[in-house]
C-alpha angles and dihedrals in degrees: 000000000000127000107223118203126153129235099216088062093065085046099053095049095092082053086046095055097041087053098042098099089048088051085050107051078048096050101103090043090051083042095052096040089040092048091050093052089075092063127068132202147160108321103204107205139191130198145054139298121190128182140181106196124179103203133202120194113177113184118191141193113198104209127209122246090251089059132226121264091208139013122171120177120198113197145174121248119211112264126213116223155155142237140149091274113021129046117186122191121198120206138170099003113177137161139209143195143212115215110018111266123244086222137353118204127187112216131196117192138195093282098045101253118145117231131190104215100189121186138204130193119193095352110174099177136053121290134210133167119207109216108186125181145161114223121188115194140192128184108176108202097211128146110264130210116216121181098189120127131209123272098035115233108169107056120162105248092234088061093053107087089069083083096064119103125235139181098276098038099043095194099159093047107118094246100050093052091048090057100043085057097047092052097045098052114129104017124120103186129048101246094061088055098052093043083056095053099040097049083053097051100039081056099048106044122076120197118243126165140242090009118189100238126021102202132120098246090047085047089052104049094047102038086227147099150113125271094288084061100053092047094039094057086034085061100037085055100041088051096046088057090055094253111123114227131160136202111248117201126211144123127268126207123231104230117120137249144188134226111191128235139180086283117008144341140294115216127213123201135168136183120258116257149038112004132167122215136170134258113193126193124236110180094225109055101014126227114017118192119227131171101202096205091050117005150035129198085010138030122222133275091268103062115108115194125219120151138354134202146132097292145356090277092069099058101034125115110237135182144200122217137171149243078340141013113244121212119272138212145171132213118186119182115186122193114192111216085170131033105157110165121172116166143158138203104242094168155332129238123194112228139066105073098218116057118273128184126218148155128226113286114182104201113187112257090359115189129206110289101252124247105242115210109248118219118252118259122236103264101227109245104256120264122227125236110276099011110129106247128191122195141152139096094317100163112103135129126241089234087233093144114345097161106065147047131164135226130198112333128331089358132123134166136189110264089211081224109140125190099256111198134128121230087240095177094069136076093325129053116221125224117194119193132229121165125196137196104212137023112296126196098220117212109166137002112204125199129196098232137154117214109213099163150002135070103186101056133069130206131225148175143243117204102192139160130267119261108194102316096322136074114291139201105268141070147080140303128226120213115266118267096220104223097222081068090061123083126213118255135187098231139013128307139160122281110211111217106187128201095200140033092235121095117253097245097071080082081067094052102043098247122144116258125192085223105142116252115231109202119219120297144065121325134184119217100211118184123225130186149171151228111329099003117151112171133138124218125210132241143168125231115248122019106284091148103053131328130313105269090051094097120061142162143196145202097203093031083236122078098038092205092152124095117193122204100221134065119232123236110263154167131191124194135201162097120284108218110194 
């Protein structure tokens, strides 16, 4: 164990005194600013953002030895459209195949998607189809000016079957209903009343990934799900208010970007594949695109659409296969020719209590957003002193087969799961949160990490306080975890960092141990590496760990400006002492 302190710190005590009445006549302002960035809230933006993408999308089946007398494979092709906000343009598309299909079919469904159904009949190799495209898109972050009253009463007749329930959006179920009504008391227009119902919705469910069931109900009574969850109860709710709204499908890219704030940035990143979002329908000015788990009245940069309908089951991507199903995968590249992102903070909200990005949106004789009553948390059932806790954000998957799932005989869809982790031993360095309420003997500090490269370099990690609401000074330091001791693996596993040479389980028999002890407050795990490290860390989108100012990252390791919108898998061990 290493003790970190920095040098600067001891320089900079004689400026410290000299300012300290200056820090003093400011301290219930500092109190007050430092206090509310703890807490997040609606972030309301202006500007443009265009981008030129190429696109590659290669989808594979992996066929048996035996080989397949049929395989038909029914996707989505990429759509161009137009709302108030977004505007997407599709060009030179074009698809391949390897090997040459039996058959290719273009489908148009109810909805108007387009769908490529390609056969195959007695393959007896792999087969992959190339799909490459250029999408140029617009979103325009203007205010917005919407008429429409709640509840609706003029809807066009063609809009009105996206208030009809299905299976997987159970709209007209008594509970959901109970609680669409609930959330929407009190509002008058409707976007008060989708604004109710999304925030809701944005605080009280958590990501996982790879659930069992998508559906609202399922999305309601665990308080979890994937993308198609969130979308599928924001929907069910939306509808059994009397408000149409429909799932989209489409495929997102993983490259960063920042949305500015009074100091600093917040980052947004999200993995790279299938993902499902809303549109939601406003009389007055049409389609309106929403993510319930980032944005509302556009989605980002980094949304691709493809298809819309009344449920999952109308944009996913399916195949037939016999006499058996063969593994599936996806690879998407993405190159920007054009990133131009030029936005501005227009204003701050104060609910919900995960970020959320808007643009204006003037509703006639809009009312307060009302405040909707959060339930209460299961309160953890107290530890005793030394009894060996473990605690963090623990939930992660070993990344074994995200892509694909099956369904009755011969069936399989796409899951839209998508591996979510961030290349933390490159140009940033990453901080993750944990806070704790009494002294805790620290023993060992895991991380859900995947090594990809790199044999001469070691990581490590700082554990430091916390120095109003960012990384401070001072801390302590685990033991490096040498990367030639550390096999390759083909998913994500925990990476143990230790504080002292002894094993773990002297605290269970009663032996002394030289583990640092961390009194009671907030700490930021920070990794540090060196040489030829590559390794990923894993996160999960959305805060489901702790709130949402509690991840950070830096280019300099010393301003921590940045603000991720995701938690890191984590564990911490120990003993609590008191």
């Amino acid at each position: 164990m290493q003790t970190v302190k920095a040098g600067a710190k001891i320089k900079m005590k004689a400026a410290i005194k000299i300012l300290l009445s200056l820090m003093l006549s400011f301290w219930f302002f500092n109190l007050s600013f430092f206090s509310q960035m703890s807490f997040a809230s609606t972030i309301i933006l202006g500007g443009d953002m265009n981008e030129v993408i190429e696109i590659e999308q290669n989808q594979s089946f992996t066929i048996p030895a035996s080989g397949l007398k049929k395989l038909a494979f029914r996707f989505a092709s990429p759509t161009s459209f137009k709302s108030s906000t977004v505007s997407q343009e599709v060009k030179d598309y074009n698809l391949s195949y390897n090997p040459k299909p039996t058959s290719v079919e273009i489908e148009t469904d109810s909805f108007g998607n387009r769908f490529t159904k390609v056969t195959w009949l007695n393959i007896n190799g792999n087969a992959e189809i190339r799909g490459r495209l250029n999408v140029a898109m617009n979103i325009s972050l203007k205010e917005l000016i919407s008429t429409a009253l709640f509840p609706l009463k003029e809807i066009d007749q063609k809009e009105k079957r996206f208030l009809s329930p299905t299976p997987l959006t159970q709209a007209d179920n008594i509970r959901i209903k109970a609680l669409a009504a609930n959330l929407a008391k009190g509002a008058d227009t409707e976007e008060s009343a989708v604004i109710q119902i999304l925030n809701w919705v944005v605080d009280n469910v958590k990501y996982t990934t790879n659930p069992p069931h998508y559906d609202a109900l399922y999305t309601l009574d665990t308080g979890t799900g994937n993308c198609q969850n969130f979308s599928h109860l924001s929907i069910a709710l939306l509808r059994a208010v009397g408000i149409p709204a429909k799932v989209v499908g489409g495929i997102t890219l993983n490259k960063s970007w920042k949305v500015p704030l009074k100091n600093g940035s917040l980052v947004q990143s999200i993995g790279q594949g299938g993902h499902a979002w809303l549109e939601v329908y406003f009389p007055d000015i049409g389609w309106v695109p929403y993510d319930a788990q980032q944005s509302h009245l556009f989605v980002s940069p980094r949304h691709i659409k493809q298809t819309t309908g009344l449920d999952a089951r109308d944009i996913n991507d399916s195949w037939l296969a016999s006499p058996t199903l063969p593994p599936f995968r996806e690879d998407i590249q993405a190159n920007f020719v054009r990133d131009d992102i030029k936005l501005s903070l227009k204003d701050i909200r104060s609910n919900p209590s995960n970020y959320i990005l808007t643009n204006a949106i003037v509703a006639h004789v809009a009312k307060p957003v009302v405040e909707i009553p959060q339930p209460e948390r299961p309160t953890p059932k107290p530890t005793k002193a030394m009894e060996r806790v473990e605690f963090g954000n623990m939930d992660f998957p070993s990344m074994v087969d995200i892509f694909a799932n099956t369904k009755g005989e011969g069936r399989g869809y796409k899951t839209l799961d998508k591996e979510t982790a961030e290349y933390v031993t490159a140009e940033y360095i990453y901080a993750q949160a944990f806070s704790i309420a009494r002294p805790l003997k620290v023993e060992e500090i895991t991380l859900a990490m995947h090594k990809f490269g790199g044999r001469a370099g070691s990581l490590w990690i700082d554990v430091v306080k916390d120095d109003k609401g960012k990384p401070g000074m001072e801390g302590v330091r685990s033991f490096p975890l040498n990367l030639d001791t550390i096999k390759y693996f083909p998913g994500y596993k925990w990476f143990p960092f230790r504080f002292a040479k002894e094993s773990p389980d002297k605290y269970i028999q009663g032996q002394a141990s030289d583990n640092p002890v961390l009194t009671s407050g907030r700490y930021w795990i920070i990794l540090r590496c060196s040489k030829d490290a590559i390794v990923n860390w894993f996160y999960i989108p959305g805060n489901p760990y702790g709130d949402a100012d509690d991840t950070r990252s830096t280019s300099q390791g010393i301003d921590w400006s940045d603000i991720l919108n995701y938690d890191f898998n984590f564990k911490v061990a120990g003993v609590f002492l008191e």
